[in-house]
Backbone as CSV, one residue per row, in Angstrom:
resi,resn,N_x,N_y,N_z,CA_x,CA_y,CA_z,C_x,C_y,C_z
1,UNK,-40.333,-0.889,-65.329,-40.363,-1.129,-63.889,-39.110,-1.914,-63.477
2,UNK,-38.508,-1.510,-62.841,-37.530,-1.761,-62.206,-37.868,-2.836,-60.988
3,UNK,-36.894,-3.808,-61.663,-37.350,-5.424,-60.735,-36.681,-5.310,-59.241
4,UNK,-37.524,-5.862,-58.223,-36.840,-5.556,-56.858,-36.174,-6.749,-56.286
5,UNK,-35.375,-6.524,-55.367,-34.644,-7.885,-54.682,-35.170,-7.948,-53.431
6,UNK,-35.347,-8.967,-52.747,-35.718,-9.387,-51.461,-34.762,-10.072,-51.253
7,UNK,-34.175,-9.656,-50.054,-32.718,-9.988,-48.949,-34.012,-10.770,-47.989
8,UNK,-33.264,-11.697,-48.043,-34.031,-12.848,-46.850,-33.444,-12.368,-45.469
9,UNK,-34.507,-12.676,-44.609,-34.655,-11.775,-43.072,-33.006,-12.687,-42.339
10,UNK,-32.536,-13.763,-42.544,-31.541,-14.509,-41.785,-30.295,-13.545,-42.628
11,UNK,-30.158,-13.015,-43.717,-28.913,-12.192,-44.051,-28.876,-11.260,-43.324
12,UNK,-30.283,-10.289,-43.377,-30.351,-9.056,-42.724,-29.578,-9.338,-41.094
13,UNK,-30.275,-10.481,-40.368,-30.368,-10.159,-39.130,-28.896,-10.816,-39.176
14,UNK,-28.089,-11.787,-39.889,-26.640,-11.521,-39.303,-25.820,-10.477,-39.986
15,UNK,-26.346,-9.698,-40.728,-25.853,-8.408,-40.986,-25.667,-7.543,-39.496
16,UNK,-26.904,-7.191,-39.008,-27.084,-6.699,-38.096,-26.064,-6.977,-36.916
17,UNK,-25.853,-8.552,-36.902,-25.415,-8.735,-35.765,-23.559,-8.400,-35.670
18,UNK,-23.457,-8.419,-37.039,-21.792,-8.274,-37.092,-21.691,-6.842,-37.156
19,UNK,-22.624,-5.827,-36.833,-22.386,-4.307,-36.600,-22.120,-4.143,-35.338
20,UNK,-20.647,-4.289,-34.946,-20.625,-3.845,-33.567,-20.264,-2.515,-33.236
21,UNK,-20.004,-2.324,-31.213,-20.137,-1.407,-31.314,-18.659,-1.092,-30.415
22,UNK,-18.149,0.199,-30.603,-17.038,0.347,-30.051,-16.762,1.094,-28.510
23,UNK,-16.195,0.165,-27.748,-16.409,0.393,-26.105,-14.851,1.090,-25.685
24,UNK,-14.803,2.175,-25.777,-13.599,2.950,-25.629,-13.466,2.708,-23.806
25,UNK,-11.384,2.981,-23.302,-11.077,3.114,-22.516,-12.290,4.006,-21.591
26,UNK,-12.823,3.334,-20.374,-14.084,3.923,-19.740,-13.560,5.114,-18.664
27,UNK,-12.343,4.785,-18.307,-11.966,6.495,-17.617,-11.300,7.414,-18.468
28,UNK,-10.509,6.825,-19.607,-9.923,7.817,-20.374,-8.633,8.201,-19.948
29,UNK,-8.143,7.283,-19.421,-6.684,7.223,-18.426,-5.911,5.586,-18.728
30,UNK,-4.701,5.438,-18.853,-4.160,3.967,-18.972,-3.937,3.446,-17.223
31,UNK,-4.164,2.309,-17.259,-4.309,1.618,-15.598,-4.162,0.109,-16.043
32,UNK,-3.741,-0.401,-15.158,-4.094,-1.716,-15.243,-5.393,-2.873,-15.854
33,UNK,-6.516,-2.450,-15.396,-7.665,-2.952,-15.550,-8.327,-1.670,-16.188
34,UNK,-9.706,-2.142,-17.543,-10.147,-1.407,-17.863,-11.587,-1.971,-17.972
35,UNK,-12.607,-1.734,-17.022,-13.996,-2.335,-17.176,-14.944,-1.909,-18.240
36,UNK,-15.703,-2.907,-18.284,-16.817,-2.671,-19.589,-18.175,-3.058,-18.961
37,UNK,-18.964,-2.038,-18.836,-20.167,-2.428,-18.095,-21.293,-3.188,-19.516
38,UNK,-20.859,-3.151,-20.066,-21.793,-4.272,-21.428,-20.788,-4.951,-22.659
39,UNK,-21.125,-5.865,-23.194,-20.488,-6.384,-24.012,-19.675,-7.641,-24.032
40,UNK,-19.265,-8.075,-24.744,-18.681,-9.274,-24.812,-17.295,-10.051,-23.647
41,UNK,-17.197,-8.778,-23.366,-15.587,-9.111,-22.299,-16.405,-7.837,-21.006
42,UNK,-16.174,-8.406,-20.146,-16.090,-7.508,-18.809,-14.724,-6.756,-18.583
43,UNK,-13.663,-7.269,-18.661,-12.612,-6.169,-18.551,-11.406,-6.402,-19.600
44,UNK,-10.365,-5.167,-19.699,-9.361,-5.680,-20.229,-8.112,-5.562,-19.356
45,UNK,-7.305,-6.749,-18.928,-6.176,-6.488,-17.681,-5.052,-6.487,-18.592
46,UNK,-3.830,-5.491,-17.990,-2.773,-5.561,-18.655,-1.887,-5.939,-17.659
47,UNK,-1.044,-7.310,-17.883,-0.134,-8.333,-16.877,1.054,-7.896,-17.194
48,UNK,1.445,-7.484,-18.351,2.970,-7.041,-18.508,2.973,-5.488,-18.029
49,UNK,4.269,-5.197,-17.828,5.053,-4.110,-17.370,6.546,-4.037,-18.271
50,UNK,6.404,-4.474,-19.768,7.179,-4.298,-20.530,7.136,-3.342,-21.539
51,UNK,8.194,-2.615,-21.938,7.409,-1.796,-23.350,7.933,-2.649,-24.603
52,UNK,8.009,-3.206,-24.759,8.330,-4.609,-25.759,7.500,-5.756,-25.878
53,UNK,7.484,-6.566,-24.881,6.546,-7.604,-24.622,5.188,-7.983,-23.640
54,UNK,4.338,-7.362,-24.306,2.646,-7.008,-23.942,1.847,-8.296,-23.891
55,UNK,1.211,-8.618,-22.656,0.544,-9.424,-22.407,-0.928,-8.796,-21.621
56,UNK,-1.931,-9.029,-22.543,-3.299,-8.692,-21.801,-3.984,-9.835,-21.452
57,UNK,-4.493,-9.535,-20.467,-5.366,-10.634,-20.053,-7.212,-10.509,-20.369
58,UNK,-8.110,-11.138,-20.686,-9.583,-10.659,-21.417,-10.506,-11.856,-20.848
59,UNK,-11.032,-11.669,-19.743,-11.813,-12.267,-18.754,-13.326,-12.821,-19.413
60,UNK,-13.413,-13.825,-19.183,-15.046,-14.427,-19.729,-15.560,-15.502,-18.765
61,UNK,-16.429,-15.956,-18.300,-16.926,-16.336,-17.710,-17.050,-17.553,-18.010
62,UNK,-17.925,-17.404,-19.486,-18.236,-18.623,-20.788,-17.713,-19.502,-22.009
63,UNK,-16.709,-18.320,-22.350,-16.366,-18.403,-23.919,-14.629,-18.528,-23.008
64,UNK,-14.049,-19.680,-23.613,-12.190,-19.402,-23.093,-11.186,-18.827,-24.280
65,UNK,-12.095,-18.182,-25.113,-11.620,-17.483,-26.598,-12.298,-16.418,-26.700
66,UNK,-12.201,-15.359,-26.039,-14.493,-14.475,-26.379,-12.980,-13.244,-27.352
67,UNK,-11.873,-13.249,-27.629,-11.450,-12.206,-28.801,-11.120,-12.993,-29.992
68,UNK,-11.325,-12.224,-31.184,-11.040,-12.970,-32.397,-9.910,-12.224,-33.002
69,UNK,-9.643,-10.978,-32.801,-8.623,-9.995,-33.483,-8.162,-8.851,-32.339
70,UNK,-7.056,-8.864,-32.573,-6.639,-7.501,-31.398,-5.704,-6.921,-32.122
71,UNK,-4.844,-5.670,-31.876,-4.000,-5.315,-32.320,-3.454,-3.894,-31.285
72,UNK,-2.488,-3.403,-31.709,-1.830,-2.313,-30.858,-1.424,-1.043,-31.651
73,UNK,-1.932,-0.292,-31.406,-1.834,1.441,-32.181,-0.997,2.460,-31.299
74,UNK,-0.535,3.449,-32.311,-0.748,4.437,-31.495,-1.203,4.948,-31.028
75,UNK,-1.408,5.744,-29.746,-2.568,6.585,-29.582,-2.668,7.974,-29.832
76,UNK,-1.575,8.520,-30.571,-1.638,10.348,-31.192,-2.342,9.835,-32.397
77,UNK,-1.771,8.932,-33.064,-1.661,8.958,-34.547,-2.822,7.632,-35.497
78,UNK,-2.484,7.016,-34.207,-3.341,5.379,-34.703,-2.510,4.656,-35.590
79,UNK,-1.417,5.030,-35.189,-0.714,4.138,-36.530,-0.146,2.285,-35.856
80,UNK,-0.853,1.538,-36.477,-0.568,0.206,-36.547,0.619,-0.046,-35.787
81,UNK,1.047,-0.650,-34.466,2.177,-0.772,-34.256,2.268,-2.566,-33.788
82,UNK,1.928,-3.344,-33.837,1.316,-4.591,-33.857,0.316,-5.556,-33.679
83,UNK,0.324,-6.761,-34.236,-1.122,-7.094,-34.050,-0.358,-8.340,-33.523
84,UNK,-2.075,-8.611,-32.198,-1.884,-9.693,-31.040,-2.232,-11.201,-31.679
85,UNK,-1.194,-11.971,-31.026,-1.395,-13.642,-31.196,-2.833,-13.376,-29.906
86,UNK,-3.756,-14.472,-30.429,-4.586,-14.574,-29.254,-4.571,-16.325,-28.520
87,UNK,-4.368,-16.529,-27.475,-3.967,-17.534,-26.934,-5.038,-17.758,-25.531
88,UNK,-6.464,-18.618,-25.838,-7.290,-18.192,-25.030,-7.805,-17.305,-24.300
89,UNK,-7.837,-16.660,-23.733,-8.169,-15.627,-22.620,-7.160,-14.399,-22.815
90,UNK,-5.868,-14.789,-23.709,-4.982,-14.019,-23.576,-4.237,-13.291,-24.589
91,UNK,-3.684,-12.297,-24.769,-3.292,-11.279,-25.897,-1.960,-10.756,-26.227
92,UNK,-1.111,-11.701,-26.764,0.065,-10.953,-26.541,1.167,-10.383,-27.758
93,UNK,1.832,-9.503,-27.750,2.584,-8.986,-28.422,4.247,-8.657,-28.189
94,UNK,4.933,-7.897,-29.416,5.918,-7.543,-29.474,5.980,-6.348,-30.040
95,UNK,6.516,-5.419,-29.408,6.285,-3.796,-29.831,8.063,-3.465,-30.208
96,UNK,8.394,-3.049,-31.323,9.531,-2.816,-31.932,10.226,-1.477,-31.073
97,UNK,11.520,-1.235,-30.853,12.263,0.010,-30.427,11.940,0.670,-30.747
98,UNK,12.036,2.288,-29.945,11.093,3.197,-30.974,9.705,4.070,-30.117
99,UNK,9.081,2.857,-29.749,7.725,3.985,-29.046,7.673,3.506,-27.952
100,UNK,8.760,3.749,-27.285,8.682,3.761,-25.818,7.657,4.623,-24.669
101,UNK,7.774,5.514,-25.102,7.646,7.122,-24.920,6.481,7.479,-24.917
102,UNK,5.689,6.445,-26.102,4.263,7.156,-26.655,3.452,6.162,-25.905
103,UNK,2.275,6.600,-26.035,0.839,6.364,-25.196,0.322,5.868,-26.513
104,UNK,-0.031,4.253,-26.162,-0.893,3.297,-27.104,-2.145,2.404,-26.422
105,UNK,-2.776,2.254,-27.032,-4.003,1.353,-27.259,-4.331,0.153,-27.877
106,UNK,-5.042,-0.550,-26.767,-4.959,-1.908,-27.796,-6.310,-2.614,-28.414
107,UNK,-6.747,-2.551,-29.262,-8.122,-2.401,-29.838,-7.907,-4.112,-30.357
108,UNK,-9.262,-4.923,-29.314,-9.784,-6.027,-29.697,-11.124,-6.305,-30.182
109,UNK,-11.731,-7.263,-31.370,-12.363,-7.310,-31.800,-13.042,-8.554,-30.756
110,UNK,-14.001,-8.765,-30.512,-14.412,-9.848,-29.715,-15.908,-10.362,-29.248
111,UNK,-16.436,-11.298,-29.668,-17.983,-11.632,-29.623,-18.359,-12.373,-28.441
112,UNK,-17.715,-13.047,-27.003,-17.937,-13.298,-26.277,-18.558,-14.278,-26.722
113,UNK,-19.744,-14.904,-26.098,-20.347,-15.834,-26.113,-21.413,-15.571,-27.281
114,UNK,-21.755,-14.309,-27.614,-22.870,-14.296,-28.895,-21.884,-14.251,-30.230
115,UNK,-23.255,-13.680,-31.140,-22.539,-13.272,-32.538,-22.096,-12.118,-32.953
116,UNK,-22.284,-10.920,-32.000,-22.390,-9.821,-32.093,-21.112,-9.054,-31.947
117,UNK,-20.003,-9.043,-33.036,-18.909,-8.809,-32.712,-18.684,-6.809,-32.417
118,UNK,-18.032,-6.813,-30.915,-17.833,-5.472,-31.125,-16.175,-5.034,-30.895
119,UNK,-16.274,-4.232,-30.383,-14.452,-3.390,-30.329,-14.365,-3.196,-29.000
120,UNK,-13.266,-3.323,-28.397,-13.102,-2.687,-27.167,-11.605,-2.678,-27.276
121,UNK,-11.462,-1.093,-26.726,-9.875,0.029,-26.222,-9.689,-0.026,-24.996
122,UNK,-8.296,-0.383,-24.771,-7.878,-0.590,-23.510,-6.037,0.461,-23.677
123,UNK,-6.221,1.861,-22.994,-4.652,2.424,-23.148,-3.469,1.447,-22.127
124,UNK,-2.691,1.883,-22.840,-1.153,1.724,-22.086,-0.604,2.806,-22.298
125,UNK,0.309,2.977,-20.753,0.640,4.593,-20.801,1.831,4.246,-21.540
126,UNK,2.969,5.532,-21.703,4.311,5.309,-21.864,4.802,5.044,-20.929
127,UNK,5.864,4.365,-21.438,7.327,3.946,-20.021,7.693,4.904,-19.575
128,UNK,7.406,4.409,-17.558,7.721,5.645,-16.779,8.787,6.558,-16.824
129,UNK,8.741,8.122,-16.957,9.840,9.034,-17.165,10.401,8.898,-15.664
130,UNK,11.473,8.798,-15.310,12.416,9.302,-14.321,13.779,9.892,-14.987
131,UNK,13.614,10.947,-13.621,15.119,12.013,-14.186,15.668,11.847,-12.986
132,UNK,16.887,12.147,-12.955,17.646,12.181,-11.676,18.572,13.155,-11.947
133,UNK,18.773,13.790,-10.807,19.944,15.113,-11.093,20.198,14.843,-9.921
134,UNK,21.629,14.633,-8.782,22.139,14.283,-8.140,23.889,15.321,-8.045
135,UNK,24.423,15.543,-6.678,25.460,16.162,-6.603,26.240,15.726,-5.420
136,UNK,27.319,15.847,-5.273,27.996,14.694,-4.104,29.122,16.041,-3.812
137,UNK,29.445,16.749,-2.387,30.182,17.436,-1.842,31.211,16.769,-0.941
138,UNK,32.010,16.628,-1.313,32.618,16.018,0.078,34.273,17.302,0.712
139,UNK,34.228,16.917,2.007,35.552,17.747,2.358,36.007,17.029,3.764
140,UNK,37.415,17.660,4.008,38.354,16.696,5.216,38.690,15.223,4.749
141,UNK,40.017,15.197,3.421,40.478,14.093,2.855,41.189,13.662,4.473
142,UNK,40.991,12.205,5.099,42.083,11.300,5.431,42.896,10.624,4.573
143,UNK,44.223,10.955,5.325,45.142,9.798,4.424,44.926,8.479,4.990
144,UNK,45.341,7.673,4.002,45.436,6.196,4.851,46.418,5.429,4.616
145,UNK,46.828,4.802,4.661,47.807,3.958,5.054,48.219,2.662,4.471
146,UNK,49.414,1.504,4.996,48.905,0.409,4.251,47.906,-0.380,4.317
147,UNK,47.275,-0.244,6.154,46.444,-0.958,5.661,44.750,-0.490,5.479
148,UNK,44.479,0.572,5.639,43.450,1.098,5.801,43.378,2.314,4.326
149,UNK,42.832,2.427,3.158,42.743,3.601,1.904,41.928,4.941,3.113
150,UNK,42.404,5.814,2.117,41.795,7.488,2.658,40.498,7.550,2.118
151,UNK,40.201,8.443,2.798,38.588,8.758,2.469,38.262,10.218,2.651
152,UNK,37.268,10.574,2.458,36.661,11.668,2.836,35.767,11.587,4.245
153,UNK,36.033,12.562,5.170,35.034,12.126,6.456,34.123,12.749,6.078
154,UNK,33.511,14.189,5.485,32.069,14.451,5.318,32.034,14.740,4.160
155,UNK,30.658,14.122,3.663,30.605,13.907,2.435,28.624,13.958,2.464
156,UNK,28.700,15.050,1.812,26.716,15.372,1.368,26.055,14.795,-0.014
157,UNK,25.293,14.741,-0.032,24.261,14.073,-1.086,22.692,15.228,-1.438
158,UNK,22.950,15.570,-2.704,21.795,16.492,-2.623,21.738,15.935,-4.117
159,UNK,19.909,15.870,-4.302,19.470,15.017,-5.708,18.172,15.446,-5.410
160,UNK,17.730,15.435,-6.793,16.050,15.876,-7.056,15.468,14.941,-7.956
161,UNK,14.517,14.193,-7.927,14.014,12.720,-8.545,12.963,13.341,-8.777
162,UNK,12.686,13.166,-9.875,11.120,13.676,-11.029,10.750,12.116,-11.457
163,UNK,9.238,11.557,-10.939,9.143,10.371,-12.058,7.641,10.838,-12.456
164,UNK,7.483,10.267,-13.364,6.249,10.605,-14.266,6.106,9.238,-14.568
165,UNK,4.606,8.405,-14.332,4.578,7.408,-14.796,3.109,7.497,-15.403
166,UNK,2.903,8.393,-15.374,1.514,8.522,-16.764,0.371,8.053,-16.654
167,UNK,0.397,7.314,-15.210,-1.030,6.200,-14.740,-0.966,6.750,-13.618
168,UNK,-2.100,6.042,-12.932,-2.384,6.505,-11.343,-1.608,4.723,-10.921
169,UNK,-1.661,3.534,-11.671,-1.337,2.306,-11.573,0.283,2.290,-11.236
170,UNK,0.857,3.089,-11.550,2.454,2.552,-11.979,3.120,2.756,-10.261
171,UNK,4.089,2.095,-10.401,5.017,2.309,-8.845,6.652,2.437,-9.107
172,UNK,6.747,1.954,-7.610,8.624,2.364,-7.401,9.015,1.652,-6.704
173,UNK,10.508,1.824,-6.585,11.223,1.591,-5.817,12.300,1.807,-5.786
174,UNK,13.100,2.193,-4.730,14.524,2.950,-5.298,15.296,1.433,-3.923
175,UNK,16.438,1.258,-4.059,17.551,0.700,-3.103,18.869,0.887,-3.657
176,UNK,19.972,0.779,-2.553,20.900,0.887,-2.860,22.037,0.016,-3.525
177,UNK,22.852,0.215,-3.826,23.481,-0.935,-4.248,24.948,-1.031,-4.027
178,UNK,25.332,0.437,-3.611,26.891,0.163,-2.767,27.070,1.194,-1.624
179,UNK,27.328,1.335,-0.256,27.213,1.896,0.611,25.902,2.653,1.036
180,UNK,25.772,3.292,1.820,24.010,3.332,2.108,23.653,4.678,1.662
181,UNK,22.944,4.737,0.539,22.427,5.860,-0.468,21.485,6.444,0.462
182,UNK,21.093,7.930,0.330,20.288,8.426,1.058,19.018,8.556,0.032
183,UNK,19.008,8.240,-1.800,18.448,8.191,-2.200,17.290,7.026,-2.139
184,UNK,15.454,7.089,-1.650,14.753,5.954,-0.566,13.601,6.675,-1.516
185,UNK,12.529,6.300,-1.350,11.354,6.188,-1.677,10.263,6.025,-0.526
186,UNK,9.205,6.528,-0.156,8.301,6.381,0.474,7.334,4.758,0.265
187,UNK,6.715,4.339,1.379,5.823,3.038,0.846,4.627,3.169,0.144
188,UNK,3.854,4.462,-0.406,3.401,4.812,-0.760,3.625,5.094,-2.000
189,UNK,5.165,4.746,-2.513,5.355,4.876,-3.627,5.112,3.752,-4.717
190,UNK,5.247,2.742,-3.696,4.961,1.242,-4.189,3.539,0.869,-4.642
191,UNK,3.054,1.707,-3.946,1.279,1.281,-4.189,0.266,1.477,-5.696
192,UNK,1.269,2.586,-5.842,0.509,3.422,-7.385,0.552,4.946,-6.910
193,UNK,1.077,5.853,-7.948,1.069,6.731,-8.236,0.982,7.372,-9.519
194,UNK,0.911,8.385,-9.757,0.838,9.169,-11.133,2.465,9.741,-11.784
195,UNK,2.522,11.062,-10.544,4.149,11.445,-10.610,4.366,12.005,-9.412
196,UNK,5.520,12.401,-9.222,5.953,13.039,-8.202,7.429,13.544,-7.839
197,UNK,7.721,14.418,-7.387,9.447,14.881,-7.559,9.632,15.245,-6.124
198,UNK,10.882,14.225,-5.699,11.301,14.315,-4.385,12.635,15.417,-4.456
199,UNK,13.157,15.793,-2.863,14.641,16.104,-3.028,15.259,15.663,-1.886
200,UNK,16.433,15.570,-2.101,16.619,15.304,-0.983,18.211,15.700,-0.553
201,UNK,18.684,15.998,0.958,20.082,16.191,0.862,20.658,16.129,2.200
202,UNK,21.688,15.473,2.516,21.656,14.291,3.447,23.193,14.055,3.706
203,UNK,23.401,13.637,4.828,24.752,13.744,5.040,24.828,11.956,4.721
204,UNK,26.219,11.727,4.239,26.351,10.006,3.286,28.000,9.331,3.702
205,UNK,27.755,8.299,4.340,29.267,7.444,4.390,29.254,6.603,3.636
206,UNK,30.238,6.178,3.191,30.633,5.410,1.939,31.724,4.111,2.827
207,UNK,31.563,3.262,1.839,32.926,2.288,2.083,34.541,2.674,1.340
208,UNK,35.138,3.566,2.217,37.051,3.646,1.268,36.955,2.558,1.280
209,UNK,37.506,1.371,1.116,37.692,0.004,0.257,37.232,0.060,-1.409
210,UNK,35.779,0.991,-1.184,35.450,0.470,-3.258,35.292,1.965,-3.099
211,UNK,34.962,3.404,-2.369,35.350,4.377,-3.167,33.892,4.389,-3.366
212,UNK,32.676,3.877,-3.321,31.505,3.827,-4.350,30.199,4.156,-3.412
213,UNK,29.369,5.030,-3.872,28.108,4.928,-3.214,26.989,5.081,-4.520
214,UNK,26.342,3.786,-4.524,25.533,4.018,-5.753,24.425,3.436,-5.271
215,UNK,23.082,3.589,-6.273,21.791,3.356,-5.805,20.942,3.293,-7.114
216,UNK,19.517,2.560,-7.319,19.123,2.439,-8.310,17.401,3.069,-8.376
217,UNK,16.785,3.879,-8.854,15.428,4.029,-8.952,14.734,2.905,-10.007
218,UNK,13.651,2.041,-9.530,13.108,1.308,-10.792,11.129,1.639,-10.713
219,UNK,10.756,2.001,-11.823,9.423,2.039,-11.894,8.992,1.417,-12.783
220,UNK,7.914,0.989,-12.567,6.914,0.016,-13.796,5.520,0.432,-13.676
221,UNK,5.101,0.209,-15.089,3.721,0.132,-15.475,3.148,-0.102,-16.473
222,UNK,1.984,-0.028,-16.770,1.826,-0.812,-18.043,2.274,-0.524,-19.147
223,UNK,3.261,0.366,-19.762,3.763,0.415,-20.532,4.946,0.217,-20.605
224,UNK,5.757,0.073,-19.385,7.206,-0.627,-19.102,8.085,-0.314,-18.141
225,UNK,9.138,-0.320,-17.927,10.037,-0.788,-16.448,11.222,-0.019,-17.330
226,UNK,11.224,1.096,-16.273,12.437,2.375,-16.284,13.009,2.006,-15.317
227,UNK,14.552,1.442,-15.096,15.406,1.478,-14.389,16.444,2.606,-14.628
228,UNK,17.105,3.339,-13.475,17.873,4.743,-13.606,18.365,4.244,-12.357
229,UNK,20.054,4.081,-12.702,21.230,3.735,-11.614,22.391,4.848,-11.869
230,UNK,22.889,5.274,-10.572,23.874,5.927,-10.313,24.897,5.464,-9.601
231,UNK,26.078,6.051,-9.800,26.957,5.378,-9.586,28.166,6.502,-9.049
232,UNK,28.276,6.799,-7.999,29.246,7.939,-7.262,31.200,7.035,-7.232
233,UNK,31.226,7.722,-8.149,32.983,6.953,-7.738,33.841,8.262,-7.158
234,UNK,34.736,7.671,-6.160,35.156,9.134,-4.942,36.410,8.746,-4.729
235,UNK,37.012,9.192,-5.444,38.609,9.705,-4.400,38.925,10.719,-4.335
236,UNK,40.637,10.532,-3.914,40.750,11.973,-3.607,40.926,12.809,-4.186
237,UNK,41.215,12.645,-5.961,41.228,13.903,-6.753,40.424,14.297,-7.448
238,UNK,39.647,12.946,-7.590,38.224,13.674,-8.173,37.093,13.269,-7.498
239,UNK,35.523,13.417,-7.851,34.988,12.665,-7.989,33.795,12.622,-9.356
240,UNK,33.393,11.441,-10.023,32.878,11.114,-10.890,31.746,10.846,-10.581
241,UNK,30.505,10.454,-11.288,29.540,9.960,-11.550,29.035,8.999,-12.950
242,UNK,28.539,8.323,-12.902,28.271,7.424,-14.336,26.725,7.118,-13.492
243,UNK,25.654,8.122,-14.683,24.369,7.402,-14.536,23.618,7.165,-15.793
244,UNK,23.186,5.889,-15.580,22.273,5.301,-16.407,20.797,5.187,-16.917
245,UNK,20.492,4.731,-17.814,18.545,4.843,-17.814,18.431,3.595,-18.558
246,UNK,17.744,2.625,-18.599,17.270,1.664,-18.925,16.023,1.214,-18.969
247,UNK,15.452,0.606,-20.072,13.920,0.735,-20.726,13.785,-1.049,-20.714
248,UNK,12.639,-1.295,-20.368,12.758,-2.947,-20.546,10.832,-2.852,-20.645
């Protein structure tokens, strides 16, 4: 006869209690805020708009610590891409060059005020895509003089802006930054959007003194801040362009 063991009922039941359970992203979309209608944390907020330096925020009522472990994955692959310092209420990281692009998740372990530790997924999209394709016509060179440079009197602007920001959360804003760009943004762009591709083509004066009409698109969201600047340089034998993309 085979001798039996008796597990005393206080192992079992904190056995039990450290079986948690896992509370996945509840729309299945990356956004800012991600609610949890049960469990240890009511939501998970994401405060940064970096794709480098990630700060979540993890709301409690009771507990000013309710996570014990967090970390940051991929989300095709699941592959480990850092794990969070936790700093009361708060979650933050450093995400290496590299997965800008990709759509991650940040999976915290966290018991709130009980013992009952479970999981909760909160996405971050990728850093917003913007493209810009832009073309500058100009005709009727003035000469100028000593004291006044030549210019072009008409001069068109035709550009097509694609941004993709992967959330319904993420926004915009475009302004100019040397003579008055016809490249603008709606106020509606500021609010949150998903994506959207403008065009536009527009008659454009410039300052002859710098020759320059440039302008900058910037979007953010929770996965990071795409800046895309252009830069029209114009005289009279050529004209150039130099545009940029920048990830922060």
């Amino acid at each position: 006869m085979k001798p039996s063991m008796i597990i005393p009922l206080s192992i079992l039941l904190s056995a039990k209690s450290l079986a948690g359970t896992l509370f996945y992203d509840t729309d299945g979309n990356a956004g800012r805020v991600t609610y949890y209608d049960q469990g240890a944390i009511d939501a998970m907020v994401t405060q940064s708009s970096s794709a480098y330096n990630i700060r979540v925020y993890t709301p409690h009522y009771l507990n000013n610590t309710p996570c014990q472990k967090a970390a940051i994955y991929d989300e095709n692959t699941d592959k480990l891409l850092s794990r969070m310092r936790i700093e009361g209420k708060v979650l933050t990281a450093e995400i290496p060059k590299g997965h800008e692009y990709s759509a991650k998740y940040v999976e915290a372990e966290c018991a709130g005020n009980t013992d009952i530790v479970s999981f909760f997924r909160h996405k971050l999209a990728p850093a917003p895509k913007v493209k810009l394709n832009s073309n500058i016509e100009a005709a009727l060179w003035s000469e100028g003089d000593h004291l006044y440079p030549g210019f072009y009197q008409d001069v068109s602007y035709s550009a097509i802006l694609n941004i993709d920001n992967s959330e319904p959360d993420g926004f915009c804003f475009a302004s100019s930054i040397e003579s008055d760009s016809p490249l603008s943004l709606a106020s509606r762009h500021s609010k949150g959007f998903y994506s959207d591709v403008l065009s536009f083509n527009e008659a454009v004066q410039y300052d002859a003194r710098t020759g320059l009409i440039a302008a900058q698109v910037v979007c953010r969201n929770t996965g990071g801040t795409t800046r895309v600047t252009e830069i029209w340089k114009i005289a009279k034998d050529n004209i150039n362009l130099d545009i940029s993309t920048n990830i922060n």
